[in-house]
Every structure is written in structure tokens, then in C-alpha cells.
C-alpha positions in Angstrom: -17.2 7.5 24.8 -19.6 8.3 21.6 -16.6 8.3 19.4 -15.3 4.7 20.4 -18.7 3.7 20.3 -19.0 4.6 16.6 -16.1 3.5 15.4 -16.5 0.0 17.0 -19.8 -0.1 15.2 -18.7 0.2 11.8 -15.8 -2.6 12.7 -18.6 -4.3 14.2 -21.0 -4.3 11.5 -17.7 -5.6 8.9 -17.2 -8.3 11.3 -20.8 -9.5 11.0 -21.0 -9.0 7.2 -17.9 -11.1 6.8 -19.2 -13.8 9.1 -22.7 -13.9 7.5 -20.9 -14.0 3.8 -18.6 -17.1 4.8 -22.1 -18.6 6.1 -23.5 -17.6 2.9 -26.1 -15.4 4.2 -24.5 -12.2 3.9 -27.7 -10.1 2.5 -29.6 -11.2 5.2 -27.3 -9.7 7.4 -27.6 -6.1 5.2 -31.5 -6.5 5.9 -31.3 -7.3 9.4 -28.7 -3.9 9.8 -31.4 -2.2 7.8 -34.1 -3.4 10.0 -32.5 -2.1 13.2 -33.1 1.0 11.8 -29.7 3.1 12.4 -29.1 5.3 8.9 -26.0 5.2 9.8 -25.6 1.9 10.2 -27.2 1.6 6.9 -24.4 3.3 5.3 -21.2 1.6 7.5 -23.1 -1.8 5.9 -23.1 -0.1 2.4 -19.2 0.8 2.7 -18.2 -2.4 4.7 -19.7 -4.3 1.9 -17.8 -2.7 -0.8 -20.6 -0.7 -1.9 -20.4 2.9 -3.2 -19.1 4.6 -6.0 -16.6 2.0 -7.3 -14.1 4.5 -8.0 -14.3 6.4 -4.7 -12.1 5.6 -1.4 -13.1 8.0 1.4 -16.5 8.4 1.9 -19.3 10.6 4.2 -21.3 8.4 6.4 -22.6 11.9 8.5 -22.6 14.8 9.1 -20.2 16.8 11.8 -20.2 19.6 13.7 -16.6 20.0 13.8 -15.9 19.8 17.8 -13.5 16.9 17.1 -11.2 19.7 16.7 -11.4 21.4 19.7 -11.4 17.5 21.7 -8.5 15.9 19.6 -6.5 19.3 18.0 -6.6 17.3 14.9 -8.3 18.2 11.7 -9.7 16.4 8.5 -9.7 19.0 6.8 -6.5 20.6 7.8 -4.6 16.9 7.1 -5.8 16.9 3.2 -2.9 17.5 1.0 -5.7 17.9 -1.8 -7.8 20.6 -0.6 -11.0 17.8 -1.1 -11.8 18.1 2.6 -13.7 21.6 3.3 -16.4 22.8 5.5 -19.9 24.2 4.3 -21.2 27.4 6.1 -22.7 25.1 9.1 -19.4 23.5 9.7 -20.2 19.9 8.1 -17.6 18.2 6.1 -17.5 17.9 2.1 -15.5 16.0 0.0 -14.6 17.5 -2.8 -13.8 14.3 -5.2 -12.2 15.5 -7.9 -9.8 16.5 -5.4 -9.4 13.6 -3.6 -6.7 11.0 -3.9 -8.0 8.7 -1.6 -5.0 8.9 0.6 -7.4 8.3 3.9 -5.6 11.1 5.9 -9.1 12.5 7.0 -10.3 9.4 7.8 -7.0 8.5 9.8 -7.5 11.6 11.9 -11.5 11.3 12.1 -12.2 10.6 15.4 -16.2 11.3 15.2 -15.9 8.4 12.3 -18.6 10.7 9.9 -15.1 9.7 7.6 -14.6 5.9 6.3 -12.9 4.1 3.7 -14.4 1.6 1.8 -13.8 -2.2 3.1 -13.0 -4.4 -0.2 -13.1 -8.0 1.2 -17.1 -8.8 1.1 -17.0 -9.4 -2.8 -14.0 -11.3 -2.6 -15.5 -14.2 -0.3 -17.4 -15.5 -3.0 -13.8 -15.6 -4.9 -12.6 -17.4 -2.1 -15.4 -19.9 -1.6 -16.1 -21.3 -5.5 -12.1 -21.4 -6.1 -12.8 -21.0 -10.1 -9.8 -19.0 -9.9 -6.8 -19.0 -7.9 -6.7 -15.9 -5.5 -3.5 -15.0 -4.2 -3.1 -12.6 -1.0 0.0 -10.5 -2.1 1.5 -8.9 1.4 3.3 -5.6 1.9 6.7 -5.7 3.0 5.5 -3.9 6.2 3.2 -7.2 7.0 6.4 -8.7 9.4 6.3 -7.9 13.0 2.3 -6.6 12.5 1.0 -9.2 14.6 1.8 -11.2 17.5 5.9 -12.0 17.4 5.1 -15.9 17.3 2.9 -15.3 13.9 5.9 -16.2 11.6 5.3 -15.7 7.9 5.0 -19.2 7.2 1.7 -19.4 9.8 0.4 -16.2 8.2 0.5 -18.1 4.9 -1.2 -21.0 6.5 -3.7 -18.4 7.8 -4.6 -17.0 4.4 -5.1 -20.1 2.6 -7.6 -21.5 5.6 -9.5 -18.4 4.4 -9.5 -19.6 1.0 -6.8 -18.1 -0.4 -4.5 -20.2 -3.3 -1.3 -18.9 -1.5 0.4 -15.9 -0.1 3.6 -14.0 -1.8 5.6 -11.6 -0.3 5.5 -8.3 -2.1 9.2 -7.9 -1.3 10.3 -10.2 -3.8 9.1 -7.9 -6.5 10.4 -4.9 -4.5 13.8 -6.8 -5.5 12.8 -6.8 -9.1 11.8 -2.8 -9.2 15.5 -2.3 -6.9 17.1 -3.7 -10.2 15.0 -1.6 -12.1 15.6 1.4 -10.0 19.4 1.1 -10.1 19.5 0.8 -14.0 17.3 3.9 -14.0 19.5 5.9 -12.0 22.6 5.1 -14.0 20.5 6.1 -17.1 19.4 9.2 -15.7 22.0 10.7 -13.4 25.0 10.6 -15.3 26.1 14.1 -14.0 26.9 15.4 -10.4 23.6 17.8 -10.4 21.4 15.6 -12.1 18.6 14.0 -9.9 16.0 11.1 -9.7 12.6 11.2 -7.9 11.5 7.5 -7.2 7.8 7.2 -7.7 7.7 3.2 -6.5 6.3 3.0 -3.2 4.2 5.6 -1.9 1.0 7.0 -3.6 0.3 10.1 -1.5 4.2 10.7 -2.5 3.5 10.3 -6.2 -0.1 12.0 -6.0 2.1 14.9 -4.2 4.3 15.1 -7.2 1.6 14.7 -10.1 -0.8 17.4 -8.6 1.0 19.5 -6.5 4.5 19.6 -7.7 4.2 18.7 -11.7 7.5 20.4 -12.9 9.2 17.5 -11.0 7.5 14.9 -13.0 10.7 14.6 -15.9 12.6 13.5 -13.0 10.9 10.7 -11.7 11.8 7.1 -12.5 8.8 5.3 -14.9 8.5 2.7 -12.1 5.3 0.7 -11.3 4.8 0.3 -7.8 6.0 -3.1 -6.1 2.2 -3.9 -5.3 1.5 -3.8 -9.0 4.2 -5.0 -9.9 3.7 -8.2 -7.8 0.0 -8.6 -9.1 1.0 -7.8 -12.6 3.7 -10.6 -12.0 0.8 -13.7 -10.4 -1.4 -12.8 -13.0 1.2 -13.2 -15.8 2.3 -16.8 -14.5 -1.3 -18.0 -13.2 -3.9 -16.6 -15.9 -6.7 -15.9 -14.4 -5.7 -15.5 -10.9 -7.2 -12.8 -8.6 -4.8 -10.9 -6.4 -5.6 -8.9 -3.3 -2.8 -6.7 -1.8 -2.6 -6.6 2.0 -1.3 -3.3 3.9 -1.0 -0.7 6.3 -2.5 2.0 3.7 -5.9 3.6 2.5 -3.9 5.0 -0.2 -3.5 1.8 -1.7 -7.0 1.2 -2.4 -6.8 4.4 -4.5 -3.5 3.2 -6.2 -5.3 -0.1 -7.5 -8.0 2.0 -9.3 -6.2 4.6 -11.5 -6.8 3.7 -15.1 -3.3 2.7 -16.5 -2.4 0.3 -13.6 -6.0 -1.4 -12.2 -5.2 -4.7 -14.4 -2.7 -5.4 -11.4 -4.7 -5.9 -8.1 -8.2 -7.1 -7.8 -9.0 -5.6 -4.1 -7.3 -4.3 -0.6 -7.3 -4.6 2.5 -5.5 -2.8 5.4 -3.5 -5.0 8.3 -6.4 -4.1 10.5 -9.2 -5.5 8.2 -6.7 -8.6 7.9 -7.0 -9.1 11.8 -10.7 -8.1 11.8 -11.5 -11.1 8.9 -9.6 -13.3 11.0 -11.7 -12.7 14.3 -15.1 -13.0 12.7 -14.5 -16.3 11.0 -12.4 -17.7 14.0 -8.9 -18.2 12.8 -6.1 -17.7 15.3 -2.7 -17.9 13.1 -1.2 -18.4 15.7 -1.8 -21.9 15.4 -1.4 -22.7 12.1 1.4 -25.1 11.3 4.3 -23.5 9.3 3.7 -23.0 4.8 7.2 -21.7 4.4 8.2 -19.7 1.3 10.4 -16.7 1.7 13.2 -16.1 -1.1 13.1 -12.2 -0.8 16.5 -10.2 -0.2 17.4 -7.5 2.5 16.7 -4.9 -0.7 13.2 -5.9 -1.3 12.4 -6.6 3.2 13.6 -3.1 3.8 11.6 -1.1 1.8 9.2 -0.9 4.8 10.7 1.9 6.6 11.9 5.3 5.5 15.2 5.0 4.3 14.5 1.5 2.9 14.7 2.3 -0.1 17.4 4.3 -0.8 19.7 1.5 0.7 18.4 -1.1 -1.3 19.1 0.9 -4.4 22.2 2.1 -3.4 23.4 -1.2 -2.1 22.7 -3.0 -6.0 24.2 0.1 -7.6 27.5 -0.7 -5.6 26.9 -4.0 -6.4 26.4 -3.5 -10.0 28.9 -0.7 -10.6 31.6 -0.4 -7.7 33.8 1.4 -9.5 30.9 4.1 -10.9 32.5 7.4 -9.9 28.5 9.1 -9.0 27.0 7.4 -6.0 23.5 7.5 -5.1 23.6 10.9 -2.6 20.0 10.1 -1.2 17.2 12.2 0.8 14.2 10.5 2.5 11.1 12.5 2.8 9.2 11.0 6.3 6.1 12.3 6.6 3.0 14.5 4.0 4.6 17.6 5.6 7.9 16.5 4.8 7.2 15.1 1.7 5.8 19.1 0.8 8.9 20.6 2.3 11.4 18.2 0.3 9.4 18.9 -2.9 9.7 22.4 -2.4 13.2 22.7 -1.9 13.8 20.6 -4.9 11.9 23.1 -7.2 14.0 26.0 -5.7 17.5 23.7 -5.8 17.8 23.9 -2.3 18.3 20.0 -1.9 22.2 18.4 -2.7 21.2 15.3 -3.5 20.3 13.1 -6.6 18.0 10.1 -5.3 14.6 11.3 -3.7 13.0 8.9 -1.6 9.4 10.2 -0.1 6.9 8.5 2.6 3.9 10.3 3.1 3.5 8.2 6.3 5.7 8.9 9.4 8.5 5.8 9.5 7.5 4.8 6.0 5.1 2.2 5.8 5.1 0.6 9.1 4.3 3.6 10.2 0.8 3.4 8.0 -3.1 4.5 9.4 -4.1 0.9 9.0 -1.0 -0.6 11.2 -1.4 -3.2 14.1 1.7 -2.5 15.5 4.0 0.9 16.4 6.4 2.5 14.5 9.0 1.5 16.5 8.6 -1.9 16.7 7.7 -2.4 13.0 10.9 -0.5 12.0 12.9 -2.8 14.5 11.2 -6.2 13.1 11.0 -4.8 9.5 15.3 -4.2 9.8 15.2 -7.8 12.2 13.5 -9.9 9.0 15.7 -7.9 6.6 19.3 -9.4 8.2 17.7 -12.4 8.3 17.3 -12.8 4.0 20.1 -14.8 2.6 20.9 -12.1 0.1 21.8 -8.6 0.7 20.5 -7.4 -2.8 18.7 -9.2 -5.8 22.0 -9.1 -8.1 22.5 -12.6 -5.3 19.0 -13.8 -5.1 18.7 -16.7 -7.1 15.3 -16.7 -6.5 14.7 -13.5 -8.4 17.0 -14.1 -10.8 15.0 -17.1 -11.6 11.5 -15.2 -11.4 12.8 -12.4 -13.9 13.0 -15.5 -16.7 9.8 -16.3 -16.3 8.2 -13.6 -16.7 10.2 -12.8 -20.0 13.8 -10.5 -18.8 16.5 -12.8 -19.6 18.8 -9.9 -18.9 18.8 -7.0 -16.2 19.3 -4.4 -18.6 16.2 -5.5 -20.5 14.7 -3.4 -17.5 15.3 -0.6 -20.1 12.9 -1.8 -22.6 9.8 -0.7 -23.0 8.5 -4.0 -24.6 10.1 -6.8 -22.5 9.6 -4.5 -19.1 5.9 -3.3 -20.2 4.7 -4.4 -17.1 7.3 -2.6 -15.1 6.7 0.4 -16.6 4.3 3.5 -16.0 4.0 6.6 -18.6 4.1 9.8 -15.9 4.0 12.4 -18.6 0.2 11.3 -19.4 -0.9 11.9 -16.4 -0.1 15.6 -16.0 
């Protein structure tokens, strides 16, 4: 069909470019695209590439007459949250980009592919290849159980570093950190039975939800930087100079590593799907690479994959913490951008009896993410799998990260609450209203 057709051209036409860029021929692989003499396929090189507007995410490769609507009943511009995504009088798609968040919905729904996000890898190679710096792949906590079952973290490290990679760190370790940080917020901020706390950590169409859409909630929700930053933040403070790239399930992340106040953190992104595509085209198989073990994250910081993640992991240290504190975390989980819209809602009218807000704008949290390998289902069921398998149930126990926090300057837990020693923890909401 046309619409497979098209979308296997644009993976097609990645593949190539990142083959011809580990051969170091990778601009006469744009001329010979241009040569063929597909506009289209002038464009899908220019995006694949990382090309563009270097502050845009989603972008028009064509135009549409809008019948994917009537084939698939799904919509691009119905799915916007943003109202970026209209129609002009002939039925062809605009994008509205000071609208946009880059959240990819309309490109996940698509299926005509005149919607694509920019591929970040392409300028990265040459990273890769003159190792001046150490580039580290950072992975998201939904990264277990994406591939095939015998594709154990260890090989996937082994995997990234025969692409060139310095090493691979789980993002879930600093999840750990910000579940600390999170539980020391919440203490702080909910010290009576109708006060409430809005995490902002892990999902940007969640946050973007509450800073456009819903900004009278935006007192309530904790000054948290995301786990990704975070993480990259965290290399590049122990390795100066180091490059990060963040591997994931989400277009929305792409978007998250460009807003002003946070794009010091993470130098590009790439989805689970580019991930698999990069491995294709330059021919490794993880599968059989030998085992680079290096795990020390905690069931906190593994869950945060799945809806509902979260909320346990922060509710788990605050019983750790403070057994005896009289106001437990009474939590709600958003699944879903019309959830996420309905929750919000209900908050602003006091509809909601709870005091921790946890939101995923994608169905099943992350695993659940437009960029995915694998289903819902079975990334929940691995993500909960790899979490009973850490050796601590929350980072108050995990050596590991109590280690980490000294070196990057928090002698103490409750530091977490200072805005010079946490600075890179930390993210100012109210300027951004």
C-alpha cells in the first residue's frame, strides 16, 4: 500500500544516510537521493539528516488531502493538544509552530507520512567516529524488554559502544536521585490534608499540558528537572566535555532537550526505533555481543516506565524516609493526553481527592511511547520484571546512588532543597508562564 510504501522510504533513506556516514561518504549519499529526483525524498534526506529548523521537531514533508481520515478514523489534527495542527481551505495540513510542542502526536497518527520528526543521529557519527570527546548513550528506563528478550542490558551496552559510543548509563539511576528529590518536595509542600503536588519529572506533553493549557496549576508542581536531564546534566558534570544522547520511546523528548533553560543537558535523541534502524544499517546484531554489565539502579528509579511508576517509587522512599509521617502520598495517575486533560480539569474545579499527581501523556506511560519496539503489555510486564530484579527497593538503600550524589556535590539528602548545591536538579516553572 502507498502509505507503507512511504513510510518505508523515509526509514529507508535514514538507513542509507547512516550507512554512508559510518563509510564517510554521507553527502554523496544526499546527492545521489537528490539525483533520483523524488522532492520528497529530498526532504525525508533533509530531516533524516538532522536538517531543518534546529529548533523545530515535527515537520511537513507534503501536502495531504486528508482521506487518511476516512481510511484510518484517526486524525492529526484532531490528536494535537496545541491547536498547531489545522487545515487550510483545500484540506492540506499546517503547522502552526508557535503552537507546537513537538510532542509528535500527529506524526504518530500520520499514516500518509506528509508528518515526520526530525532524526538527530547523522551529526552525531562524526562524534562517534573522532572520539575527541566521550559520548555517552543515556537510556530511558522504558529501554528493558524493547528488543529481543535475550538482548540483556549488558549486550545493549556492548552494542552502543561498537557504535562508538564511550559507554551506556541507565537513566533510572538518576530517576533514583529525582525520587529522593521528589519525596523531600512533597514533605515540603503538602504538609496539610488538602494540599497537593503536581510532578513535572517525566513526561513533557504532561508538563507542556500544564504550562499552556492549565497554568493556574503551575504553583503546584514540584521544581523537578526531568530524569533525562538530569542524567546528562549528571555525565557532563563528572566527564567535562562529554556528549550525551538520550535514547527513548518519545518524539517529545527531542522537544524537551531544546527548551532554553535545560538544553545544556542532552546533546541529541533518538527514539527505540531509530536505535534498531542504526543497528540494521551498520550491521550490529546485539544479540551477540558479549555481556558490559553495569546496572546499580533501584526498583524506584526501573519503574518509572509505566504509569503508576512513579507514584510508588515516591511513595515507597517517603515510607521509607518518614514511617511514622501522619499524611501519606494519596496518588492519581493520568494515562493517556485525554486523560491527562480530564485529570487537570478536575483538579482546577477540586474534583480530584488526592495530593500526588502523576500524568503520562502516553497510554501505559512510557512503554507505551509512539517510538516503542515492543507492546504495552509486554513492556509493562518486563519493565515491573527488571524492577524486582534491583537489589534495592528505593534509593534511601542503593549504595550506588548514595555514592553518585557525593560526587556530584549533595553530601546530604536534604541538600535536595537547596537551590545552590541541587542547581542542576532544579527548574524555575514560574518563568515559563
Amino acid at each position: 500500500m502507498y502509505e507503507q510504501n512511504t513510510q518505508s522510504n523515509y526509514d529507508d533513506i535514514f538507513k542509507r544516510l547512516v550507512k554512508a556516514a559510518y563509510n564517510g561518504h554521507v553527502e554523496q549519499e544526499i546527492n545521489k537521493i537528490h539525483q533520483e529526483g523524488n522532492e520528497t525524498a529530498d526532504k525525508y534526506a533533509l530531516y533524516a539528516s538532522g536538517g531543518g529548523d534546529p529548533n523545530q521537531v515535527v515537520f511537513k514533508v507534503k501536502d495531504c488531502a486528508g482521506d487518511c481520515v476516512q481510511k484510518t478514523g484517526e486524525d492529526c489534527e484532531a490528536s494535537c493538544l496545541f491547536n498547531a495542527v489545522v487545515r487550510d481551505m483545500e484540506g492540506n495540513v499546517v503547522i502552526k509552530h508557535n503552537n507546537c510542542s513537538g510532542c509528535g502526536k500527529c506524526v504518530e497518527v500520520c499514516k500518509n507520512y506528509s508528518l515526520v520528526d526530525k532524526k538527530e543521529f547523522i551529526p552525531i557519527i562524526k562524534l562517534l567516529k573522532d572520539r575527541k570527546h566521550p559520548v555517552f548513550a543515556i537510556v530511558a528506563p522504558a529501554f528493558i524488554g524493547q528488543y529481543a528478550p535475550e538482548i540483556t542490558p549488558g549486550k545493549l551496552r556492548a552494542a552502543f559502544k561498537r557504535l562508538g559510543f564511550y559507554g551506556m548509563v541507565e537513566v533510572a539511576l538518576f530517576a533514583d536521585i529525582l525520587t529522593l528529590k521528589e519525596a523531600l518536595e512533597f514533605d515540603r509542600l503538602v504538609t496539610k490534608e488538602d494540599h497537593f503536588m503536581l510532578t513535572s519529572m517525566c513526561c513533557p506533553i504532561w508538563f507542556s499540558l500544564v504550562k499552556r493549557v492549565y497554568k493556574d496549576l503551575v504553583p503546584h508542581i514540584s521544581p523537578s528537572v526531568s530524569p533525562m536531564v538530569a542524567c546528562g546534566r549528571g555525565i557532563k558534570y563528572l566527564h567535562p566535555g562529554a556528549k550525551v544522547v538520550f535514547v527513548g520511546p518519545c518524539i517529545a523528548k527531542k522537544a524537551e532537550a531544546k527548551e532554553e533553560d535545560i538544553k545544556d543537558a542532552v546533546d541529541a535523541v533518538l527514539t527505540f526505533k531509530e536505535v534498531d534502524q542504526i543497528f540494521e544499517a551498520v550491521g550490529i546484531d546485539p544479540v551477540e555481543m558479549g555481556e558490559d554489565p553495569s546496572e546499580h539502579s533501584s526498583t524506584a528509579g526501573r519503574i518509572y516506565a509505566r504509569t503508576g511508576g512513579v507514584s510508588k517509587a515516591i511513595s515507597d522512599t517517603l515510607n521509607r524516609l518518614w514511617p511514622e509521617r501522619k499524611i501519606k502520598i494519596r496518588a492519581i495517575q493520568a494515562d493517556g493526553p485525554k486523560d491527562c486533560k480530564k485529570v487537570l480539569k478536575e483538579v482546577l474545579e477540586g474534583k480530584i481527592d488526592a495530593n500526588f499527581l502523576e500524568g503520562m501523556g502516553c497510554p501505559g506511560g512510557c512503554v507505551g511511547g509512539p517510538k516503542s519496539v515492543t507492546d504495552v503489555k509486554t513492556g509493562t510486564k518486563r519493565v515491573n520484571e527488571y524492577g524486582r530484579e534491583a537489589e534495592s527497593l528505593t534509593p534511601v538503600d542503593n549504595e550506588h546512588v548514595m555514592g553518585l550524589l557525593k560526587h556530584l556535590g549533595i553530601a546530604d539528602i536534604h541538600e535536595f532543597l537547596d537551590s545552590e548545591k541541587a542547581a542542576m536538579f532544579i527548574r524555575n516553572f514560574s518563568d515559563q508562564t
